[in-house]
C-alpha positions, 0 to 999 in steps of 0.5 A: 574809612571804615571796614565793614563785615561785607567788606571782609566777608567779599574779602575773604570770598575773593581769597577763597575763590583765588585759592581755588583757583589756583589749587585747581590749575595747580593740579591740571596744569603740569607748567603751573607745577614746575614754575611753584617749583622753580620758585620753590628752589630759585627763591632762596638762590635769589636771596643769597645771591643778590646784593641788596634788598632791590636786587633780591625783590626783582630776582623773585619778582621776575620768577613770580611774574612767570607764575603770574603769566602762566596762570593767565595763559591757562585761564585763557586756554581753559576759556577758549577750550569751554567755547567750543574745541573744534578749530577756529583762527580766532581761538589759535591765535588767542592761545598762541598769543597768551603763549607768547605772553609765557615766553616773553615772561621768561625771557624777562626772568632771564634778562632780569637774572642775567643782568643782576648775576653779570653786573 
């Protein structure tokens, strides 16, 4: 399998648009930036405290899979907000539903961390 040029290039569009996106829900969404934070700090509490390379991947795993589930949430609501801003049941529920996805994520985190730091 050959790469092309437009391979890479596609590639490097896709990257740039990612980075932006993520850099512009960085700084619109206060939640973004305390979870890149919680990262930031849990990170290397994961690393010191998890006995093995498995337990270490899934302790910064589950943090990550918040991040991820916030910046689907936000990309949702950023959605929903774009379509109109008057109520619609139909607009509660995809945001209360993309809210929930949040917390189950935490929740996750939370098992996850406790299950490994208890064992």
């Amino acid at each position: 399998m050959r790469i092309s040029e437009l391979d890479i290039f596609r590639l490097l569009q896709a990257t740039r648009h990612a980075l932006a996106g993520f850099r512009d829900a960085f700084r619109s969404q206060v939640s973004i930036r305390q979870e890149v934070l919680i990262i930031l700090v849990m990170s290397p509490v994961a690393l010191w405290l998890g006995e093995n390379g498995v337990e270490r991947a899934l302790l910064i795993g589950a943090l990550f899979l918040i991040l991820i589930t916030e910046l689907l949430n936000a990309a949702i609501e950023a959605t929903v907000d774009r379509i109109g801003t008057e109520y619609h049941e139909l607009s509660r529920k995809a945001k209360d539903m993309a809210a929930a996805a949040v917390l189950v994520s935490l929740a996750t985190a939370g098992i996850v961390w406790l299950l490994i730091l208890l064992d």
